[in-house]
N, C-alpha and C positions, 0 to 999 in steps of 0.2 A: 669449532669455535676456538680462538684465542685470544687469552683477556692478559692485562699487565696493569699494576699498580708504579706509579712514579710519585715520590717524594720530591716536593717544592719548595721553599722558602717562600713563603711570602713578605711583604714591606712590614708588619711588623712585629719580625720574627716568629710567627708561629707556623707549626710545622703545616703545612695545608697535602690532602694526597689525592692524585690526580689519578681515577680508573678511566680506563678507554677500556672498550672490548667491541672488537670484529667481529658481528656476528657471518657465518656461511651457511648461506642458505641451498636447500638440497634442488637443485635442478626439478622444473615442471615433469621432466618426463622417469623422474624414477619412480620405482615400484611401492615403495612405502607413500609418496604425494599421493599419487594415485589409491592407494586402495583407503587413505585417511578421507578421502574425498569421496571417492564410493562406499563406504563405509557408514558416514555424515549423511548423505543424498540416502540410503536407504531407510533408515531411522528415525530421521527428523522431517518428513517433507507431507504434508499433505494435500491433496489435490480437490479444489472444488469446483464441481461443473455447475454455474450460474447461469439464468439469465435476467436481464437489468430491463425494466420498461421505462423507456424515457418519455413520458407524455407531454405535450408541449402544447394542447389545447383542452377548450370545455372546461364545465366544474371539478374534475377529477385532476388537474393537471398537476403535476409531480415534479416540474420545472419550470422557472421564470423568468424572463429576463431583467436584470435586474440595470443592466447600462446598456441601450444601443451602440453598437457599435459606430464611428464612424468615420473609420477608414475606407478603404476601397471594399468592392462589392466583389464576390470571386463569381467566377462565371459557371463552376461546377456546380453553384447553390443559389439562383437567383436571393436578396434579400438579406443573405449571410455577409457578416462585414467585422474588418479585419476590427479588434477590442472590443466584440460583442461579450458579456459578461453573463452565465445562466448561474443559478442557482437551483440543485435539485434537492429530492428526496425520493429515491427512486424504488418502484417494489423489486424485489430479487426473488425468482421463483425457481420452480426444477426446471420446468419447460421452459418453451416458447412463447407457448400462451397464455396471456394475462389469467385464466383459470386455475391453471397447474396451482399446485400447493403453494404457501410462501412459506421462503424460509430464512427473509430478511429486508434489509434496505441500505440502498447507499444515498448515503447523506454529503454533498460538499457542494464542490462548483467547477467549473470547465470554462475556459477562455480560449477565443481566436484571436493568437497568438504568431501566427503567422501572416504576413505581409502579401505571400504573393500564393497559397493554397489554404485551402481550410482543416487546418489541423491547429488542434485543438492541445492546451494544457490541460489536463485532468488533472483534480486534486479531491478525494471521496475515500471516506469511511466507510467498509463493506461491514456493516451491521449484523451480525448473524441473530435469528430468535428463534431457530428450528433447529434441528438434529442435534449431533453429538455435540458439536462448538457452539451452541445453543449460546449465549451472553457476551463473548467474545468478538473480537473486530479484527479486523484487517486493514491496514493504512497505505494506500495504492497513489501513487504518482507517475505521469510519465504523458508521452504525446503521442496522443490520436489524430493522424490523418486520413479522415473518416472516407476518403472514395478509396481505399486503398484496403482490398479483400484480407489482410490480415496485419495485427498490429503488435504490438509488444510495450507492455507498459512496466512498472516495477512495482515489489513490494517494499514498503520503508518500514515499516513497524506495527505495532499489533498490540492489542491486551487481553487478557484470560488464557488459554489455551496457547495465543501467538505470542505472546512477551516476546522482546528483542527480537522479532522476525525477518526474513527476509525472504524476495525469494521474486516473481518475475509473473507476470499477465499474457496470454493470449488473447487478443480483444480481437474478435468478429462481429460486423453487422449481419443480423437475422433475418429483419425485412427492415424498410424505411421509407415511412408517408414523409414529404418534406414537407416540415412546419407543424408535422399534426403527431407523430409519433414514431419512437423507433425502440427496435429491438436489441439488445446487443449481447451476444453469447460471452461467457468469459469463462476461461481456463484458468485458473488460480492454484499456482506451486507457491505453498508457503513453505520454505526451511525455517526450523524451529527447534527448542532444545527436546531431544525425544519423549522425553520426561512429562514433558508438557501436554503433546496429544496422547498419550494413556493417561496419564492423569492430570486433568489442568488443574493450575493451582488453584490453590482459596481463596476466596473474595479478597478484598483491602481489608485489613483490619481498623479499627477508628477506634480513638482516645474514648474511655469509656466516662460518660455523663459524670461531673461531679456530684457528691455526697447529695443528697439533700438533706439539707440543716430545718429541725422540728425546732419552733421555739413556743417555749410554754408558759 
């Protein structure tokens, strides 16, 4: 790193000082990048094996649409059409199957989003209400091109346990009725401060009620 300070004049005579500094940064392939990076990735990351039921018919349904689309119609999906708009609230269990345990829900919404296949904007809150991350959430964005065996989405952010989180989705379809119901496996690598998954922080704190005034 090399820094220098310059003294200027400004217009009306006061002394003004000018810092620059260069920083050099250490090349991707040396041995300290690397092992701060391996190091970070062992610590901070945890993995959750999910699966998401997207129901999309009957009283039970967990999904809506909320705008038809209506642009073109894709040919992989009779029906599906380009700015179709869903709104979910989806269960998250261990399995596959709608039985297994639950051990959450993703709440947001999904848009077709593209013009000439059916892929999909995703934007959902992974709701946790079981195991260790019990109250905590996960903030997932990214594009699902759903006839395509494996996907990759992002993590943006998180609260309880994930504060400031990051970290990347494997999205697999499990089974899929078109129109009636789909399954969808998800890999979830959250990076996170380490600190955090041993021990997540404490709730929000809140201004505590004022006094109450007795009058007699």
């Amino acid at each position: 790193m090399a820094a220098w300070m310059k003294q200027v004049q400004s217009s009306g005579g006061r002394q003004l000082y000018l810092v620059a500094a260069v920083l050099i940064m250490l090349p991707a392939t040396s041995s300290r990048w690397r092992q701060w990076l391996w190091r970070g990735d062992r610590t901070g990351v945890a993995h959750l094996h999910l699966f998401m039921h997207d129901v999309l018919t009957g009283p039970d349904a967990t999904a809506v649409d909320v705008v038809n689309g209506t642009g073109r119609a894709f040919d992989v999906a009779g029906g599906l059409r380009f700015g179709q708009v869903v709104v979910m609230d989806d269960v998250l269990t261990e399995g596959p199957s709608r039985s297994s345990p639950r051990v959450g829900r993703t709440q947001g919404f999904y848009v077709f989003s593209d013009m000439n296949v059916p892929a999909l904007l995703f934007c959902m809150n992974v709701v946790l209400t079981a195991g260790p991350y019990a109250g905590s959430t996960v903030t997932i964005l990214g594009r699902d091109h759903i006839t395509q065996p494996l996907r990759e989405l992002s993590v943006v952010g998180g609260t309880g346990a994930f504060r400031m989180a990051t970290g990347y989705v494997l999205w697999r379809t499990a089974s899929w009725e078109f129109r009636a119901d789909a399954v969808l496996e998800l890999d979830v690598f959250v990076h996170t401060r380490p600190e955090n998954l041993q021990s997540p922080p404490p709730p929000l704190h809140h201004r505590p009620p004022p006094p109450t005034v007795v009058v007699t």
